[in-house]
mmCIF file of the N, C-alpha and C atoms, coordinates in Angstrom:
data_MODEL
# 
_entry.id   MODEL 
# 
loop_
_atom_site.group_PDB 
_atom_site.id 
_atom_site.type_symbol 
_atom_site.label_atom_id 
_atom_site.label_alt_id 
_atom_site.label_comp_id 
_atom_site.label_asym_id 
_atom_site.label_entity_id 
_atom_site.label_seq_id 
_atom_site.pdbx_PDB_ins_code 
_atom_site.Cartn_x 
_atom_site.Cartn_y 
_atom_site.Cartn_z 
_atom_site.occupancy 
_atom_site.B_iso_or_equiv 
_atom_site.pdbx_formal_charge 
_atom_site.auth_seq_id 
_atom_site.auth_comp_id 
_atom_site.auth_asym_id 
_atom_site.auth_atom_id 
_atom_site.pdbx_PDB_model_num 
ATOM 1   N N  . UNK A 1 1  ? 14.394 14.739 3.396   1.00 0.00 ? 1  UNK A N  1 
ATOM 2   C CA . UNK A 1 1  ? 15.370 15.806 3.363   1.00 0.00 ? 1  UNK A CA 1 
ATOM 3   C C  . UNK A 1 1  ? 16.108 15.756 2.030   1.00 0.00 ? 1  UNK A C  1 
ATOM 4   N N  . UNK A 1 2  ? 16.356 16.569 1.316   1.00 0.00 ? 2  UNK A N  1 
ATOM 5   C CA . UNK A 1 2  ? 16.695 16.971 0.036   1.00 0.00 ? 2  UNK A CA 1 
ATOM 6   C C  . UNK A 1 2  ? 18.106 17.075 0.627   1.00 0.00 ? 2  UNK A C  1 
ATOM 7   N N  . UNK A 1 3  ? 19.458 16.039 -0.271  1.00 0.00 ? 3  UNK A N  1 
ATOM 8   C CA . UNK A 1 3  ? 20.771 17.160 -0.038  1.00 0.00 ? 3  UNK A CA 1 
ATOM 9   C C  . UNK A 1 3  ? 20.947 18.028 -0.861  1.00 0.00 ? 3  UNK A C  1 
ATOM 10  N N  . UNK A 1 4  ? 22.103 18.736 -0.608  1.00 0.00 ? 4  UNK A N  1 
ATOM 11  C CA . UNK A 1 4  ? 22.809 20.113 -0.940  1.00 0.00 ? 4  UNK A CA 1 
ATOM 12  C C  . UNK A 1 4  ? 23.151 19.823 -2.704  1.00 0.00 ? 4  UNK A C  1 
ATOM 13  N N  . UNK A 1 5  ? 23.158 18.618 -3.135  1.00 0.00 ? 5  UNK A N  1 
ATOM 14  C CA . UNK A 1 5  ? 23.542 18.512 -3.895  1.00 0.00 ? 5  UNK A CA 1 
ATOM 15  C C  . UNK A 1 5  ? 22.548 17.352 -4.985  1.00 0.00 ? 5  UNK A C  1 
ATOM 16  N N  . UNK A 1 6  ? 21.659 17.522 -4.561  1.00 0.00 ? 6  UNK A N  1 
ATOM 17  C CA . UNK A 1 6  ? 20.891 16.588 -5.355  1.00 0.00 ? 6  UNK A CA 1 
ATOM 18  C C  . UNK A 1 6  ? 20.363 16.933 -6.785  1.00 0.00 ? 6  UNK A C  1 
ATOM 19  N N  . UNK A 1 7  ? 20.824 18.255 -6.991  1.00 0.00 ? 7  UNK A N  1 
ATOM 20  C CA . UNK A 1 7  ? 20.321 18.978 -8.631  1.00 0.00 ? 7  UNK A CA 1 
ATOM 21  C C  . UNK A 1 7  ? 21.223 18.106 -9.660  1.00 0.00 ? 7  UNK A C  1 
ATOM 22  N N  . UNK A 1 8  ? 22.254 17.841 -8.850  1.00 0.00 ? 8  UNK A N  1 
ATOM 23  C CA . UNK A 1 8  ? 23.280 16.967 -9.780  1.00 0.00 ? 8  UNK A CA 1 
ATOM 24  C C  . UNK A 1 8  ? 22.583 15.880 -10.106 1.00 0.00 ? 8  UNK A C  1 
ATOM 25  N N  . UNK A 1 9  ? 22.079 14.686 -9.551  1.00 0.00 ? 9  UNK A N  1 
ATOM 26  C CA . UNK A 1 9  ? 21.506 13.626 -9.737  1.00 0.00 ? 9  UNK A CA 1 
ATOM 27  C C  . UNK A 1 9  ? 20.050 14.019 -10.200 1.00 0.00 ? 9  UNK A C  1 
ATOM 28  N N  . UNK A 1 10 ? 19.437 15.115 -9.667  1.00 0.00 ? 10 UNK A N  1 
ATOM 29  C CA . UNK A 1 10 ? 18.712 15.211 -10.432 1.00 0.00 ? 10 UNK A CA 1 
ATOM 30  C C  . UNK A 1 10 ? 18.570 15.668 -11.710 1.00 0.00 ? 10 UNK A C  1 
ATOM 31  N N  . UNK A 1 11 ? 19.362 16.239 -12.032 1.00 0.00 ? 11 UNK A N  1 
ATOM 32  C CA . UNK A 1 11 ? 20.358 16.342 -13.716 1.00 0.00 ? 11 UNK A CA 1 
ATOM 33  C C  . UNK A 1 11 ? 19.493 15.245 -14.928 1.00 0.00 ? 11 UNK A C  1 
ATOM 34  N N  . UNK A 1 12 ? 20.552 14.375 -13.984 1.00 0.00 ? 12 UNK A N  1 
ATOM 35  C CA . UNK A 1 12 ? 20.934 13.446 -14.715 1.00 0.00 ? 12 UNK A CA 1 
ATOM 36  C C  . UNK A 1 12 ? 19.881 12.417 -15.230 1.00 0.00 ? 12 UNK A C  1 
ATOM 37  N N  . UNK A 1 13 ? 19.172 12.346 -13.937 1.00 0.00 ? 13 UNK A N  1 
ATOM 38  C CA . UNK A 1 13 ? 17.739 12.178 -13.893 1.00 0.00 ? 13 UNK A CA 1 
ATOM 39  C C  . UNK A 1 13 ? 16.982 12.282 -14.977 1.00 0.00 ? 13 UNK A C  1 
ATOM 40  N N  . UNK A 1 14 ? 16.636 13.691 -15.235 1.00 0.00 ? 14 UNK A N  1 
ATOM 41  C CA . UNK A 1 14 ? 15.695 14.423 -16.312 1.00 0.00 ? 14 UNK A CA 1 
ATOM 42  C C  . UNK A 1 14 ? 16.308 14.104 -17.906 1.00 0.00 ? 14 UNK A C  1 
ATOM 43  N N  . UNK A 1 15 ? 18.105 13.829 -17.830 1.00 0.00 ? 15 UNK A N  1 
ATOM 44  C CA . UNK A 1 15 ? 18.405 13.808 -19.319 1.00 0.00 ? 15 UNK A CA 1 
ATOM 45  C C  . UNK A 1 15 ? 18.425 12.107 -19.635 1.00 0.00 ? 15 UNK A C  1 
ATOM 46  N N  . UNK A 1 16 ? 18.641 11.726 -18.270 1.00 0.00 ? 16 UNK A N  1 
ATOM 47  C CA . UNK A 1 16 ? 18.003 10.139 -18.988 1.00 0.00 ? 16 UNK A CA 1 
ATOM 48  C C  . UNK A 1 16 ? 16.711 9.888  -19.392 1.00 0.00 ? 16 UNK A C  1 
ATOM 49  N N  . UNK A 1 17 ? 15.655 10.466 -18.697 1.00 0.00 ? 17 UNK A N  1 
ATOM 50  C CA . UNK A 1 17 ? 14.019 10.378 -19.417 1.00 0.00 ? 17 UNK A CA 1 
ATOM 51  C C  . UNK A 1 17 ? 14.191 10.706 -20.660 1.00 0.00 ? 17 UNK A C  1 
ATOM 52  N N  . UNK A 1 18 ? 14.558 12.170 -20.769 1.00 0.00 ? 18 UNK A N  1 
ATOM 53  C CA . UNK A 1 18 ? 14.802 12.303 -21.912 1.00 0.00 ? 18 UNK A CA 1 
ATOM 54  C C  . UNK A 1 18 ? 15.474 11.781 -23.184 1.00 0.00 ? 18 UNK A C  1 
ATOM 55  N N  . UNK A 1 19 ? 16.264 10.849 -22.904 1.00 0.00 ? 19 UNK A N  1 
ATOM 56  C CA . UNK A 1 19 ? 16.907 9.817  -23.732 1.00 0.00 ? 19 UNK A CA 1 
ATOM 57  C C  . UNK A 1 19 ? 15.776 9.175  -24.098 1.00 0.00 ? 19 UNK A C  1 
ATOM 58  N N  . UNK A 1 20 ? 15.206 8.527  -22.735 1.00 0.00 ? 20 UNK A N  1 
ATOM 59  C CA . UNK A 1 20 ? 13.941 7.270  -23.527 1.00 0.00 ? 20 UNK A CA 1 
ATOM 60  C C  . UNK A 1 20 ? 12.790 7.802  -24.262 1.00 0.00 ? 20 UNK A C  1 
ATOM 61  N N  . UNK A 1 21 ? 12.614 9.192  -23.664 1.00 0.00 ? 21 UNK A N  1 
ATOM 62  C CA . UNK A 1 21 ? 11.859 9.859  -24.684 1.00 0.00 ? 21 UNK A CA 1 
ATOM 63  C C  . UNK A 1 21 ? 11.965 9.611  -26.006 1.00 0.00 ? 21 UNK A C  1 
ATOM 64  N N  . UNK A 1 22 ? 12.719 9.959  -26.494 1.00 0.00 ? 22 UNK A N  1 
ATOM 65  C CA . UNK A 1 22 ? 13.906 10.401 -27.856 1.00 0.00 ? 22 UNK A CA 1 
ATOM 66  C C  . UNK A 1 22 ? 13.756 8.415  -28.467 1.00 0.00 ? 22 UNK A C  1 
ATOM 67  N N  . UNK A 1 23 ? 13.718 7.586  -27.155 1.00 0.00 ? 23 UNK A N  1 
ATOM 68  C CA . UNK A 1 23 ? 13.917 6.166  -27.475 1.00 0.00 ? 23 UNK A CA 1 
ATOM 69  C C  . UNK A 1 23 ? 12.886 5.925  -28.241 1.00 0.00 ? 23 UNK A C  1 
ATOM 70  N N  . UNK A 1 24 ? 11.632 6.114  -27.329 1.00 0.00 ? 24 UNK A N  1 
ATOM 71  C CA . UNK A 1 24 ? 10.294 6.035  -27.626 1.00 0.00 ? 24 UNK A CA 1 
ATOM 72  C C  . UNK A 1 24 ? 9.600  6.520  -29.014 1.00 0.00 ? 24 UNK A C  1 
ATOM 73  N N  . UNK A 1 25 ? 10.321 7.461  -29.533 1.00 0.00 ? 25 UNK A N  1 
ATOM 74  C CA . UNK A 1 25 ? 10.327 7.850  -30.528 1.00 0.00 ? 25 UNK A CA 1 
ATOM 75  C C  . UNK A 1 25 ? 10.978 6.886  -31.722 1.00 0.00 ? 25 UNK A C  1 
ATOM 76  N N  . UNK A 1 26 ? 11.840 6.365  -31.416 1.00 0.00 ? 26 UNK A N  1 
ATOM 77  C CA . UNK A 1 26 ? 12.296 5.501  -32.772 1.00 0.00 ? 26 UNK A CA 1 
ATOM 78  C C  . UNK A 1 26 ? 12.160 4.249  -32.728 1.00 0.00 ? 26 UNK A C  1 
ATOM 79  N N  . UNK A 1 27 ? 10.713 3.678  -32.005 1.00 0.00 ? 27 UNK A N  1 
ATOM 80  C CA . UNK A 1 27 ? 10.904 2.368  -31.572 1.00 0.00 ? 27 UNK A CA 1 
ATOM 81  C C  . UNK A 1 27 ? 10.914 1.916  -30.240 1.00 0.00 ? 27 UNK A C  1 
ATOM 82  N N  . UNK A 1 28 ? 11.299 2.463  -29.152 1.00 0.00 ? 28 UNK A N  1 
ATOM 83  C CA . UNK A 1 28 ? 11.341 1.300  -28.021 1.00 0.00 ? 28 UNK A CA 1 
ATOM 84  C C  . UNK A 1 28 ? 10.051 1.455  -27.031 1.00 0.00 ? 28 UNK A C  1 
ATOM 85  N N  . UNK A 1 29 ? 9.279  0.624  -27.288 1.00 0.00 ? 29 UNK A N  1 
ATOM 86  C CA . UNK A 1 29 ? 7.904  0.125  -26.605 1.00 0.00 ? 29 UNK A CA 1 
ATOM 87  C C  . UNK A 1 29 ? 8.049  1.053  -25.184 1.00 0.00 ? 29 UNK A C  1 
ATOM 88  N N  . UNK A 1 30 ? 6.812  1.742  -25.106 1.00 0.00 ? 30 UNK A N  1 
ATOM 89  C CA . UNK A 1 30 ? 6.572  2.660  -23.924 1.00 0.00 ? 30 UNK A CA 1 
ATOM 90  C C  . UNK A 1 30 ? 6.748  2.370  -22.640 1.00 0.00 ? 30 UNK A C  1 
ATOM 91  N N  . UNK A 1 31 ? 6.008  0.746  -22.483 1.00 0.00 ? 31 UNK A N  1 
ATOM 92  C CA . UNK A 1 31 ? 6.131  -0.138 -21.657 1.00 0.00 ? 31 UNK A CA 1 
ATOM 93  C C  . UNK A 1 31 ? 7.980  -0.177 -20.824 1.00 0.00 ? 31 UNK A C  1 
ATOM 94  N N  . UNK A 1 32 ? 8.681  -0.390 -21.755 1.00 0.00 ? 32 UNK A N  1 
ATOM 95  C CA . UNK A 1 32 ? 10.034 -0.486 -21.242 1.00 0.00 ? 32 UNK A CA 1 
ATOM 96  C C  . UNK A 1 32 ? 10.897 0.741  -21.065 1.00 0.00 ? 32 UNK A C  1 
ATOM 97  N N  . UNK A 1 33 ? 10.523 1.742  -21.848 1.00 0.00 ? 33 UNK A N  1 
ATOM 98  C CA . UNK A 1 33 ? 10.984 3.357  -21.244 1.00 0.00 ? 33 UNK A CA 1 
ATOM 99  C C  . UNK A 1 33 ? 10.602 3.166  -19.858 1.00 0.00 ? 33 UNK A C  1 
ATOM 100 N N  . UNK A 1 34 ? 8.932  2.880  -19.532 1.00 0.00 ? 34 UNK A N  1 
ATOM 101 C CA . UNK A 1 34 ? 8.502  3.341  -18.066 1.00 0.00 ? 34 UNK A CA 1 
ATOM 102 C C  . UNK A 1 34 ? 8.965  2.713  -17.279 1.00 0.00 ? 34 UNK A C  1 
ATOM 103 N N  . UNK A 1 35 ? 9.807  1.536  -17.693 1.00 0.00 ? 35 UNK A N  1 
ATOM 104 C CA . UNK A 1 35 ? 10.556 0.161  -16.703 1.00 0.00 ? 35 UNK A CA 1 
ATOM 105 C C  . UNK A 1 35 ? 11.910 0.999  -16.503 1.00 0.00 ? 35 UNK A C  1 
ATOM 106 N N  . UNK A 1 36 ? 12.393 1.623  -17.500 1.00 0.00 ? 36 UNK A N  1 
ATOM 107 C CA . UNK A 1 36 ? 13.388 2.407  -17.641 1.00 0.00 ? 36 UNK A CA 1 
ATOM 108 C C  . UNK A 1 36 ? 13.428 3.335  -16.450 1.00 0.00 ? 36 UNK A C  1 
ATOM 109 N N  . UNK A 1 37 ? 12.680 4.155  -16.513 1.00 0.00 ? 37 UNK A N  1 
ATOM 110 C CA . UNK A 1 37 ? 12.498 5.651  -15.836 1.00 0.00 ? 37 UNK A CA 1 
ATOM 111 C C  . UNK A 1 37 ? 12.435 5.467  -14.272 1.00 0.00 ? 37 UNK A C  1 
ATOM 112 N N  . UNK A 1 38 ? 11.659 4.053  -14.027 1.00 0.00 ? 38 UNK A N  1 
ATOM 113 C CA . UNK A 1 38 ? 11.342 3.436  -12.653 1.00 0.00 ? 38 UNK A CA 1 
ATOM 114 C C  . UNK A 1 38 ? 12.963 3.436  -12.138 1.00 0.00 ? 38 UNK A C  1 
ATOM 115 N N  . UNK A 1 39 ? 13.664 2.905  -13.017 1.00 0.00 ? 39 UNK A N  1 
ATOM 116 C CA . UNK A 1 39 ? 14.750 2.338  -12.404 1.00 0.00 ? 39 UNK A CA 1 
ATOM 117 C C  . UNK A 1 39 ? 15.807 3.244  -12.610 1.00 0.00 ? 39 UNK A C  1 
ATOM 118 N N  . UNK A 1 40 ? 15.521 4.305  -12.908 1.00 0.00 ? 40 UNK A N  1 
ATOM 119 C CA . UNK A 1 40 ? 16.645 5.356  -12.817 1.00 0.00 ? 40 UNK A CA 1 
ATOM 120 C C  . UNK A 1 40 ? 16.162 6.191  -11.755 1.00 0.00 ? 40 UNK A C  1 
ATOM 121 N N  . UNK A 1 41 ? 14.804 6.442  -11.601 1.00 0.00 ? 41 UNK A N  1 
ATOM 122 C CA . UNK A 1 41 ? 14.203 7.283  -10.187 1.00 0.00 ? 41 UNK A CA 1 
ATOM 123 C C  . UNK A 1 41 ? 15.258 6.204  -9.255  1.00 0.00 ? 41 UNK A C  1 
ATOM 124 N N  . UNK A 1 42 ? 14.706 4.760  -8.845  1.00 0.00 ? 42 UNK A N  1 
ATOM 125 C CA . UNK A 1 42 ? 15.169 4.229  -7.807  1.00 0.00 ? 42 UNK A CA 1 
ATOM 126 C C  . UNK A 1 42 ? 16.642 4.751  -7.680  1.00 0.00 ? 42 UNK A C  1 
ATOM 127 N N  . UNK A 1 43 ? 17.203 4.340  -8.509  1.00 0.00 ? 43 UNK A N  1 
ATOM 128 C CA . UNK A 1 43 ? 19.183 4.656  -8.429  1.00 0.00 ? 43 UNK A CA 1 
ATOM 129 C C  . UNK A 1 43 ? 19.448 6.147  -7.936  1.00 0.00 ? 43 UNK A C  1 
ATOM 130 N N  . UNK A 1 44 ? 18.735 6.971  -8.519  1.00 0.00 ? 44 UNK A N  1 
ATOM 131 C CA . UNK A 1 44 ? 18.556 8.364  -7.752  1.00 0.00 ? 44 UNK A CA 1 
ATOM 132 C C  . UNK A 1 44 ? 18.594 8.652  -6.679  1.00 0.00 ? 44 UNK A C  1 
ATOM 133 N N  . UNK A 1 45 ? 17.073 7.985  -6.276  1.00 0.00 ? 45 UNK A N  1 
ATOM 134 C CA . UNK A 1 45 ? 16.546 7.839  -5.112  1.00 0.00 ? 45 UNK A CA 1 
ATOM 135 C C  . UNK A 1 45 ? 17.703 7.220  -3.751  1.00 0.00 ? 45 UNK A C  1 
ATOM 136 N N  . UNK A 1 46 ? 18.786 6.526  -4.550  1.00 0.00 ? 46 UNK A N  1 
ATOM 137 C CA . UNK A 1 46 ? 18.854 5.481  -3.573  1.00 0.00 ? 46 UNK A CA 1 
ATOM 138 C C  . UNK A 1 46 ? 20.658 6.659  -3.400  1.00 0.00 ? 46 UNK A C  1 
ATOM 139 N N  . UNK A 1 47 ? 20.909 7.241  -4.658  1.00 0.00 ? 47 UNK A N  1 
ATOM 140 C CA . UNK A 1 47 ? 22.124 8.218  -4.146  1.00 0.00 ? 47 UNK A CA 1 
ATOM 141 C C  . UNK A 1 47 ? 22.227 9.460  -3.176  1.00 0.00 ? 47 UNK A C  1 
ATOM 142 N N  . UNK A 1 48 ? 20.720 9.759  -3.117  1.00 0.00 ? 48 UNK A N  1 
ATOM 143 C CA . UNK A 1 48 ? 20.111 10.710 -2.788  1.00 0.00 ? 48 UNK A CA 1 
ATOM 144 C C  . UNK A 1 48 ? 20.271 10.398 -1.376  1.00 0.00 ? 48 UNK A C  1 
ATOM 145 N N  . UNK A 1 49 ? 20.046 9.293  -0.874  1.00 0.00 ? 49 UNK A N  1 
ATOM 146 C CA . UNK A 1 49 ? 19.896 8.859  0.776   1.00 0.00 ? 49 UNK A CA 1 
ATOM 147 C C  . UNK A 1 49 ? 21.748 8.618  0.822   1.00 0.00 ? 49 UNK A C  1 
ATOM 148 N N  . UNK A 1 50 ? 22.332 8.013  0.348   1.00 0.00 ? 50 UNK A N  1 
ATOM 149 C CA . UNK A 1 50 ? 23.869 7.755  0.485   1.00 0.00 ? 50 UNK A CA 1 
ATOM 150 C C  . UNK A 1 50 ? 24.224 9.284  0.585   1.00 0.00 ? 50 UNK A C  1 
ATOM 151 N N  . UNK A 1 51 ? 24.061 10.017 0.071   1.00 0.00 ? 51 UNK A N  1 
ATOM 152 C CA . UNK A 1 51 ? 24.414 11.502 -0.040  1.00 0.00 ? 51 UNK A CA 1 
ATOM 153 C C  . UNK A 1 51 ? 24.178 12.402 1.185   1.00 0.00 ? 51 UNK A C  1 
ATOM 154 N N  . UNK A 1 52 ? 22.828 12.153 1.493   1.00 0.00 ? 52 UNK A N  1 
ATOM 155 C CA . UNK A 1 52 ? 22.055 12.675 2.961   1.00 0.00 ? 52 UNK A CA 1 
ATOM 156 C C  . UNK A 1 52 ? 23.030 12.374 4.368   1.00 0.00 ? 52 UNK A C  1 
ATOM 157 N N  . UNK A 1 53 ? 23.107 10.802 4.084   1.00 0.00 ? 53 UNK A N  1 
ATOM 158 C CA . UNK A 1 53 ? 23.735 9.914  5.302   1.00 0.00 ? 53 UNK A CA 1 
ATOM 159 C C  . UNK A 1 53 ? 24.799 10.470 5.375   1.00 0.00 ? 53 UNK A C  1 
ATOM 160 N N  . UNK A 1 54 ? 25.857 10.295 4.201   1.00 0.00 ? 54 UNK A N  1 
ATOM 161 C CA . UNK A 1 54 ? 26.942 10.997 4.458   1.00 0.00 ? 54 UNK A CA 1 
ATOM 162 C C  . UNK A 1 54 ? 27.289 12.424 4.926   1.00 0.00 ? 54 UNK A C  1 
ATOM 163 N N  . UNK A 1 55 ? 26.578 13.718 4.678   1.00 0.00 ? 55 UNK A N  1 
ATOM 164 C CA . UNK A 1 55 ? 26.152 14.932 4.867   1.00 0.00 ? 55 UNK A CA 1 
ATOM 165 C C  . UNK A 1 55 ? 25.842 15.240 6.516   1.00 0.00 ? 55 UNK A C  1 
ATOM 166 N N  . UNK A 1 56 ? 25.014 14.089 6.730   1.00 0.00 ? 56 UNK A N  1 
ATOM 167 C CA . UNK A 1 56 ? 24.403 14.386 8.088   1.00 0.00 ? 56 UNK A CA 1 
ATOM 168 C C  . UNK A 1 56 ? 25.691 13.669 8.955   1.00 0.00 ? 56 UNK A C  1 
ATOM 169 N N  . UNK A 1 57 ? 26.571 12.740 8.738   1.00 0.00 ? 57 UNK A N  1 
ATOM 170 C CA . UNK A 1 57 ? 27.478 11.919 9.683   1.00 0.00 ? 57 UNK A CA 1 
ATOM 171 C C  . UNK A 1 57 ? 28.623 13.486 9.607   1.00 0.00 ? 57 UNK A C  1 
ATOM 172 N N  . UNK A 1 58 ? 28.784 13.905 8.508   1.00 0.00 ? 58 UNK A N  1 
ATOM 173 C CA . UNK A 1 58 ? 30.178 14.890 8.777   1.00 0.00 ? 58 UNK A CA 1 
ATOM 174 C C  . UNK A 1 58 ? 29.461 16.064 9.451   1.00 0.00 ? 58 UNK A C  1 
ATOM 175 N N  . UNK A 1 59 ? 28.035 16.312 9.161   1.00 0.00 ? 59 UNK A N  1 
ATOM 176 C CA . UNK A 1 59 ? 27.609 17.569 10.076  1.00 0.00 ? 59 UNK A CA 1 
ATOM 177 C C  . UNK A 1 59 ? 28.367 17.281 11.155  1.00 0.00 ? 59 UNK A C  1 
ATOM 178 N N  . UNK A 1 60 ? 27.942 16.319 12.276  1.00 0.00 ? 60 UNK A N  1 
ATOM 179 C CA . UNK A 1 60 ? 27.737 15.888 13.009  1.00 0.00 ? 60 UNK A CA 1 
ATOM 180 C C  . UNK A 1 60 ? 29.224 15.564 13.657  1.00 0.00 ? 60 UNK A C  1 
ATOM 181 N N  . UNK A 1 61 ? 30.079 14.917 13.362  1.00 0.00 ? 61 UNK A N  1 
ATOM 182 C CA . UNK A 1 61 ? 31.304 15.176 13.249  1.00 0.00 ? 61 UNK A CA 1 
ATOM 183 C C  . UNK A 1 61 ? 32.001 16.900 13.596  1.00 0.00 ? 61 UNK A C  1 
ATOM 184 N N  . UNK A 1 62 ? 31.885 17.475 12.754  1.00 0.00 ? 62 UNK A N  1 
ATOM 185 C CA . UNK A 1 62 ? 31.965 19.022 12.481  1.00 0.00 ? 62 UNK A CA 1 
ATOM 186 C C  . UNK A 1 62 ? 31.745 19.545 13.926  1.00 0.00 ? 62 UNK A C  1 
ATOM 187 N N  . UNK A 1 63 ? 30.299 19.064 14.555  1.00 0.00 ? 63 UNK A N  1 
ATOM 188 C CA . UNK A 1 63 ? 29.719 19.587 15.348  1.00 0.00 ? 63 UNK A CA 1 
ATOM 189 C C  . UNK A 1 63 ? 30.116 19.319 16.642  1.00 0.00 ? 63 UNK A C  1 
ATOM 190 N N  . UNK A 1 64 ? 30.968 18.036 16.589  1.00 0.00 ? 64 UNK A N  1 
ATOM 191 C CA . UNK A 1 64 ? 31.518 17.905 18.107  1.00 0.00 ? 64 UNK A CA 1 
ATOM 192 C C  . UNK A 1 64 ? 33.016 18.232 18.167  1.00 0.00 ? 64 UNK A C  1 
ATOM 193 N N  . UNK A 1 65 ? 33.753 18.506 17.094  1.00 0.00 ? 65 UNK A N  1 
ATOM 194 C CA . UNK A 1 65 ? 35.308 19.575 17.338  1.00 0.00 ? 65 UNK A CA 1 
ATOM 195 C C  . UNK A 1 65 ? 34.994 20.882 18.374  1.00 0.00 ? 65 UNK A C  1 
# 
């Protein structure tokens, strides 16, 4: 499930690749961009579910007033 708000993180997402892109370009071994990119998906990934959880507990909430 995608939240309501995940364009934000996914933002942020796309302009950090793009940093290592830009990295990759002046030097920093490809190898460690892609170590890079891994570990900014995960952190994403992992706000993305904190975001959901929270979303779905106040639905839910909401839903029994």
């Amino acid at each position: 499930m995608r939240n309501r708000f995940g364009f934000y993180s996914n933002n942020q997402r796309i302009c950090a690749i793009d940093e290592f892109k830009k990295m990759v370009k002046s030097g920093l071994p490809e190898d460690e961009a892609k170590d890079a990119e891994d570990e900014v998906q995960k952190i994403t990934d992992s706000y993305n579910k904190k975001i959901d959880e929270i979303l779905t507990a106040k639905e839910k909430d909401i839903m029994t007033i």
